[in-house]
Phi, psi and omega in degrees: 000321190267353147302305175300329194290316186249018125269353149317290177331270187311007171235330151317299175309339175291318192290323181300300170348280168328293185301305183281007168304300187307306147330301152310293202311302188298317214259004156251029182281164142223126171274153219173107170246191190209142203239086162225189193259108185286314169272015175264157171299319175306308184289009147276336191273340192263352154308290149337270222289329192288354180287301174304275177021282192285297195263040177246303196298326181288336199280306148343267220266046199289352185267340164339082185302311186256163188212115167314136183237103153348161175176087152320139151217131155271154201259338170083003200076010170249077251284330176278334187270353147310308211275314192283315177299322164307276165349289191319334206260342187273285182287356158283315187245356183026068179263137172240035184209170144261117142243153194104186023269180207275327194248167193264318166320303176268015170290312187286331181283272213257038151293297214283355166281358188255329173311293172306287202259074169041015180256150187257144217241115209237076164268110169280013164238316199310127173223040181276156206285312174018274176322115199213120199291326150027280196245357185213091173275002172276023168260173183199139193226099175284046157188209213243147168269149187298339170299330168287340188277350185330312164305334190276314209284325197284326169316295178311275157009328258178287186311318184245028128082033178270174201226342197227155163207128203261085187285144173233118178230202216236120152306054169207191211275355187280312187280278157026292196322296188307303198326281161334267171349294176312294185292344154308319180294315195287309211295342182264017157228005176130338184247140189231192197232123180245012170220146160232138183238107167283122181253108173326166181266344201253001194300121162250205210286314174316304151343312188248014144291336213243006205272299196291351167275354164297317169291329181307307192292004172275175162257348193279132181236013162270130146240144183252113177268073176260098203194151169265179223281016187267334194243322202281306129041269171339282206310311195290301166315327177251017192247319162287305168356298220260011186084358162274026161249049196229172163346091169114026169250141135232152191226143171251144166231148171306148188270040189251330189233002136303317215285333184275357244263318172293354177261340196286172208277159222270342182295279156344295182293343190289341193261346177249018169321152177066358165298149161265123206234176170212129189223175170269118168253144177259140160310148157275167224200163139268329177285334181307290168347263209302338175262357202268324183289327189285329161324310183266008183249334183266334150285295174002285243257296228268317185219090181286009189251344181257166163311164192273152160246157159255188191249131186230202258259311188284016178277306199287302162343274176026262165303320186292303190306330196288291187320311167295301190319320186282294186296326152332296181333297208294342172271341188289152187269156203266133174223168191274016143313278210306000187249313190303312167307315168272076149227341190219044200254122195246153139309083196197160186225034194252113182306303194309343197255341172313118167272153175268143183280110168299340197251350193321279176314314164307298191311281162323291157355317197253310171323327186268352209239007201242131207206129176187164198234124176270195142011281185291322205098237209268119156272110189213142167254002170315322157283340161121346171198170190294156202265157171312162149203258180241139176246167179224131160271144189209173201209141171294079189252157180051242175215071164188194176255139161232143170309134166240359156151225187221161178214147175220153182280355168242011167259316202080209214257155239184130181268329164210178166220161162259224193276341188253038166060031174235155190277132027103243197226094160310191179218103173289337195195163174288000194269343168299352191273187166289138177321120148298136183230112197278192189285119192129349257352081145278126140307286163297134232295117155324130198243046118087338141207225233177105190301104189308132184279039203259355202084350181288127158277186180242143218283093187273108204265150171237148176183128193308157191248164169282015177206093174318313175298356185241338167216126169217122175295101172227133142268113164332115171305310180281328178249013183025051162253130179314112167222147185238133149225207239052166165316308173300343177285314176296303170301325208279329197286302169326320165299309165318310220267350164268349198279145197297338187239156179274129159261129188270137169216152182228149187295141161206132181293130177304094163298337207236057240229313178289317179231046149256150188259197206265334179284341163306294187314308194299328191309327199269338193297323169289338175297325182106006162287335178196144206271340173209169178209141195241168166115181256240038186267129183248136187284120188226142195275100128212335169266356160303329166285352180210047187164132179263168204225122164299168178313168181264138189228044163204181153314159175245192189093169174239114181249156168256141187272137197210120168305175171227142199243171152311145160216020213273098188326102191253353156335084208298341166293036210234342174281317176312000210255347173299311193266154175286142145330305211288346199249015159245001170249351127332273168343294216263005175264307179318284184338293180306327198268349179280307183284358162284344168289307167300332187275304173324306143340290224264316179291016141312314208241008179051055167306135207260014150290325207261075172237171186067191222296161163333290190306314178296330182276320198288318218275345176250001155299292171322331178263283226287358144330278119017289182204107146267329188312315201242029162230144188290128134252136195255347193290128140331307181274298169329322158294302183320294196294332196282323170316300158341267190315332178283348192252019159256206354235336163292330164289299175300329173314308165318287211295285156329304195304281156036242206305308188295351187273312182307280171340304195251028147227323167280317221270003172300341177258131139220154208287144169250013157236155210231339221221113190274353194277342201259318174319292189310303192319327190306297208110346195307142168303151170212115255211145187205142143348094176298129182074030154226211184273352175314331187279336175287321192304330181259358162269327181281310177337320183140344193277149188253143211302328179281339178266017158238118177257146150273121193224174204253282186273200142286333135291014156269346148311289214284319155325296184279358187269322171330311192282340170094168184266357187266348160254007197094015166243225207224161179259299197220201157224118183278094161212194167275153201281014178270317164309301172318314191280333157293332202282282195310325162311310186275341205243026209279356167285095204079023190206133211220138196249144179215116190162198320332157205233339209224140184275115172188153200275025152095195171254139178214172175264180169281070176267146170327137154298114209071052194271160175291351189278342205290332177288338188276336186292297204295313185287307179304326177299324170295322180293317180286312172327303181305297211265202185257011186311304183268013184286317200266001186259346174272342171293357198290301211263342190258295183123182185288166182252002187221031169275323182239116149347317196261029200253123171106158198268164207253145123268131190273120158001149142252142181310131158297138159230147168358292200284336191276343213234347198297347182267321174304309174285012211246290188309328191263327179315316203279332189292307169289343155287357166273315173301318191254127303036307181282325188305328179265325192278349191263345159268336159309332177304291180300345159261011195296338181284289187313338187291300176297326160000278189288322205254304194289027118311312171270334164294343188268355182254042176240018179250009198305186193245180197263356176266004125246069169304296159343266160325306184295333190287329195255014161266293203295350171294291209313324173287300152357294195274022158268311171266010153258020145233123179237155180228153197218129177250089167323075174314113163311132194271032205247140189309358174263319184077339156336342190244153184211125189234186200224131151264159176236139187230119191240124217225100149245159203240127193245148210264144167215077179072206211288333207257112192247120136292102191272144159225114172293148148194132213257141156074249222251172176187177194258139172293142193318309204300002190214013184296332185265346167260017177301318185298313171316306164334294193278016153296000000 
């Protein structure tokens, strides 16, 4: 009995065991379905990883109570077989995740079935931006939206200076989705799209032969390939079939077909050499490594009938959502919700029986909350999907791919990065990435488009000008073919013939040539009547809205045409008119003060010219200023200053002659209008180009519409300006200065150009707007401009520019001033204040005795005692008046020697407490005794 009693025991106890095993087992479920495409490539490399997924994590994490259960479906690629298997997994399988569906199309359905019953919905492939957590938050996007690589894609643009772009993408919400976003991007430096070509999912190979013969009939040769990789396949094949993988193409593809590129089949890579890709870069690993080998052994293993793959970016998306999805799971509290439906499980697809997920909200909750760094590298679902980071560009070379660098959204495009995703290697320009190799094996850069090979040329709108020389239009009568010459012809022809490619192109005549004005012309061009339209068209911003305009390839501006009059000054005052007042009263302050210097000089040494009255001495001082040449100065310093003064007064002489020369000869022409403004104050008539814009322009200025006339030619200018506006002609004429210039070659005699009065940007041609041609034109219109190309095209059509004189504005002479001259007179000032300067200290020199004398006289009798105060004040007068008159008797240096004059040398002395101060001052006169033959003398 007691044997049987505990082996009773011991088979309760197994059972109990068992039982709560089982339990344990039922409370650590999670049902979990999954949605992929079985038969696409993505959906085997990402089926493989979600399998490793699950038994890598358990394999970790073996201590897990709860554990997720997979419930595969395939969708086959249908939005309805998607939709229907989801209903299934929710009411059948009472899963309380998703991952998938595989496509953004089937993405969109059965977000809002998980959105409704609280389950959350995890795609590591849809990445069209459509989708939006926004209105359905129980979505989730494990993997990148297509709006991040836009930038990247828009860099490269931009980076190889292309202007134009084609997207060619898959007619559904995954191909759709980018395009906005994408033209946003391009639109901010300029380049747009001027075609999108959608290719059906259901498109077969005519269609989409006939697609791709459309574009050839385009000039755009970028196309951006957003599509998946079953179409794009085709697409890429029959695109070589047709020549478009050759020379002067280029193609970018999306990272929905880099991230796959080393798996598409090699037949494929061989038709997409030379494409360009943008993928998601993942960091390298050792754990990347070490899953990439088990991988590529387990695809083997799973689907041994297709080619080897490799593993891209949505296998490792994948692996990571299982791995968050598990640790989520694991956190969540086990409540008998999560049980309860399987305990009751039907067959049925009926939306009213989707029960809502109690644990549903928790579940998200921890998804989103859960960072951790995978596969991919850092997983975060906080925004509901992955955040940008670095992308990588690569090129189609053979049959794999090579790196041309990187793009990050706070560098821009990058040249290396290191292991931890930090920048590296900038980039000044794109030719700094690693060598690209384009379609064709071209080394150079594609220039983005291409006169399209169809036979069509290109349509050259023409119309004759109201200046023949710049355009003149003639038709053959019989064979009604179009020939153009002129200057505007000339450049354009010129231009062709530099440009790196040939354009075949033909002339066509502005029919409305007579009453069309020049903006009716430009005008055709935005219609699409002519692909560019040349000839004397000025670039004006109203024609800028609906045409783009190459550089101007003339002068710019606005001028007035003017008679020219004598002018010649009959003025008896006219000689004053070279010097300014301030510099003729300069002059004659100088004169004087230069001949009051000579006369001080010479009369020192008693010059036996400076004789007779004050006035009479100063005044042949002031001539010898004048001809030192024919009067003696006997002074050393007196020589000094007259030599100084002769050679300014020789530089003024020079300078005046000049000047008075100038006055009563060039200045005989002058313009007898300066001012247009002075016109309108007149009333004066004024005459402009009939049909052109000059005439709105001189309405704005201010002029009134009965005082502007219109003519057609130069020689109708030229009539009315003879006649005057007080005769029935015009005061002056307004145009432009390319025009003027033709006019002053036949008219060049009595007519003046005074100006520019009005500002403007010349002549340029005409292109469609944002067309491509307009940069290769512009930069070449510069090459011709810069050299002498256009120097011999103007003489051809214009004439020489330095033939009539009267080309260009007259300036009147200008008055000599002061100030041109203040160094010279700096110079002579200085030299005669100097000379009397030497003059004095060197007669102070030569009297130094008696000077001292005389002072050391008065200091010693100022040292007596005060008790002959007296007797000393009247010695020191008596001295005092001795010593301020001493006479010195000075022999004449005049050949009898008989006259004798006397300096007086006068000493005064100011008393300043014990201390007597001499001050000398000199001088001279003649002594009694020799005074009457002094006189004689100077008779």
């Amino acid at each position: 009995m007691e044997i049987a009693a505990r082996t009773t025991f011991f088979l309760l106890f197994v059972n109990v065991i068992f039982a709560h095993r089982a339990t344990v087992s039922r409370a650590a479920t999670l049902n979990v379905g999954v949605i992929l495409d079985l038969q696409s490539l993505v959906g085997k490399m990402a089926h493989t990883s979600i399998l490793m997924a699950m038994e890598d994590f358990y394999v970790v994490h073996g201590n897990y109570t709860t554990k997720i259960v997979l419930h595969i479906r395939d969708s086959n690629a249908d939005n309805v077989q998607a939709a229907s298997e989801a209903v299934d997994l929710l009411e059948n399988y009472n899963v309380r995740a998703i991952i998938g569906p595989q496509k953004s199309s089937e993405a969109t359905f059965v977000s809002d079935l998980g959105n409704k019953s609280q389950v959350p919905v995890i795609s590591f492939t849809a990445t069209s931006p459509t989708l939006s957590s926004s209105s359905v938050p129980y979505f989730l996007r494990a993997t990148l939206s297509d709006v991040a690589q836009v930038n990247c894609i828009a860099a490269l643009i931009k980076g190889y200076g292309w202007r134009e772009v084609v997207p060619i993408y898959e007619d559904t919400d995954y191909g759709r989705g980018i395009i906005p976003y994408l033209v946003d991007a391009l639109q901010e430096f300029g380049a747009y799209i001027p075609y999108r070509s959608a290719i059906p999912v259901s498109a077969s190979n005519y269609p989409l032969e006939q697609e791709l013969y459309k574009l050839m009939t385009m000039q755009t040769r970028v196309y951006i390939v957003h599509m998946s990789s079953s179409i794009a396949s085709t697409l890429f094949t029959k695109a070589k079939e047709l020549g478009m993988m050759s020379e002067m193409y280029a193609w970018i593809v999306t990272d929905g077909i880099a991230n796959i590129i080393n798996s598409i089949n090699p037949s494929i890579l061989d038709a997409m050499n030379g494409a360009l890709g943008v993928k998601f870069y993942v960091p390298k690993s050792k754990e990347l490594d070490d899953f990439t080998t088990r991988w590529n052994k387990r695809f083997k293993q799973d689907y041994p009938n297709d080619p080897p793959s490799q593993l891209g970016t949505f296998g490792l998306w994948g692996y990571d959502t299982i791995w968050a999805l598990a640790q989520a799971a694991e956190k969540v509290s086990k409540v008998d919700d999560i049980f309860h439906k399987q305990r009751h499980r039907k067959n049925s697809t009926c939306f009213r029986t989707i029960v809502t997920s109690t644990i549903g909200p928790k579940l998200l909750d921890e998804i989103l909350h859960n960072k951790f760094r995978g596969l991919s590298g850092d997983f975060d679902l906080e925004n509901r999907q992955l955040q940008p980071s670095i992308f990588q560009i690569i090129n189609v070379v053979g049959r794999g791919s090579q790196e041309i660098g990187f793009w990050t959204a706070k560098h821009g495009i990058i040249r290396q990065l290191d292991q931890n995703g930090s920048k590296i290697t900038n980039v000044n320009s794109m030719s700094d990435l690693n060598p690209v190799i384009w379609p064709g094996e071209q080394y150079v850069v594609p220039k983005g488009w291409q006169i399209p090979s169809n036979g069509k040329k290109l349509r050259v709108g023409v119309r004759t000008s109201g200046y023949p020389e710049f355009m003149k239009v003639e038709r053959d009568p019989i064979t009604s073919a179009i020939t153009a010459t002129g200057y505007a012809i000339d450049v354009f022809e010129e231009v062709l013939k530099r440009l790196p490619y040939a354009i075949p192109y033909e002339y066509v005549a502005f029919d409305n040539a007579d009453s069309g004005s020049y903006n009716d012309f430009v005008y055709q061009v935005h219609l699409g009547v002519y692909n560019a339209a040349i000839g004397d068209i000025t670039i004006r911003y109203n024609r800028t809205s609906y045409a783009d305009f190459t550089l101007p390839y003339t002068e710019s501006g606005v001028a007035m045409i003017v008679p020219v009059k004598d002018d010649t000054n009959k003025n008896a005052w006219v000689f004053l008119k070279p010097l300014t007042t301030d510099l003729w009263f300069g002059s004659i302050a100088f004169f004087i003060y230069t001949g009051i210097v000579i006369w001080l000089l010479e009369r020192r040494i008693n010059n036996a010219e400076l004789t007779g009255s004050f006035f009479r001495q100063l005044g042949i001082a002031i001539y010898f200023s004048f001809f030192a040449d024919r009067e003696r100065v006997d002074s050393i310093l007196s020589r000094l200053v007259v030599i100084v003064w002769v050679f300014v007064l020789l530089v003024i002489t020079s300078s005046y002659t000049a000047n008075l020369s100038s006055i009563l000869t060039v200045q005989q022409l002058q313009p007898t209008e300066t001012d247009v403004h002075e016109l309108i104050k007149k009333g004066e008539y004024v005459g402009y180009h009939n049909g052109s814009y000059v005439g709105d322009l001189l309405e704005e200025l201010g002029f009134d519409r009965r005082k502007v006339r219109a003519y057609e030619t130069s020689d109708d200018f030229a009539d009315a300006l003879s006649k005057g506006s007080k005769n029935g002609g015009i005061a002056a004429v307004i145009h432009e200065v390319p025009y003027i210039k033709i006019f002053l070659s036949k008219h060049c005699k009595g007519y003046t150009m005074v100006g520019p009065i009005y500002k403007s940007e010349g002549f340029g041609f005409a292109f469609p707007k944002r067309s491509p041609m307009v940069n290769d034109f512009s930069r070449t219109i510069l090459s011709i401009t810069e050299g002498d190309t256009i120097i011999q095209i103007e003489k051809k059509w214009i004439g020489d520019q330095h033939a009539c004189q009267n080309d260009g504005a007259i300036a009147s002479p200008s008055s000599l001033n002061f100030k041109s001259f203040s160094g010279l007179f700096l110079v002579t000032g200085v030299a005669s204040t100097s000379a009397l300067l030497i003059a004095l200290v060197m007669l102070l020199y030569k009297n130094k005795h008696k000077i001292r004398n005389s002072i050391s006289r008065v200091q010693t009798q100022g040292g007596y005692g005060s008790e002959h105060a007296n007797r000393q004040n009247q010695e020191r007068e008596l001295d005092y008046n001795q010593a301020r008159s001493m006479q010195v008797i000075v022999p004449n240096d005049l050949e009898d020697g008989t006259c004798q004059q006397e300096i007086e040398i006068s000493i005064e002395f100011t008393s300043s407490g014990s201390e007597v101060q001499p001050s000398p001052n000199f001088a001279s006169r003649e002594t009694p005794g020799n005074n009457l033959l002094c006189n004689d003398k100077s008779a």
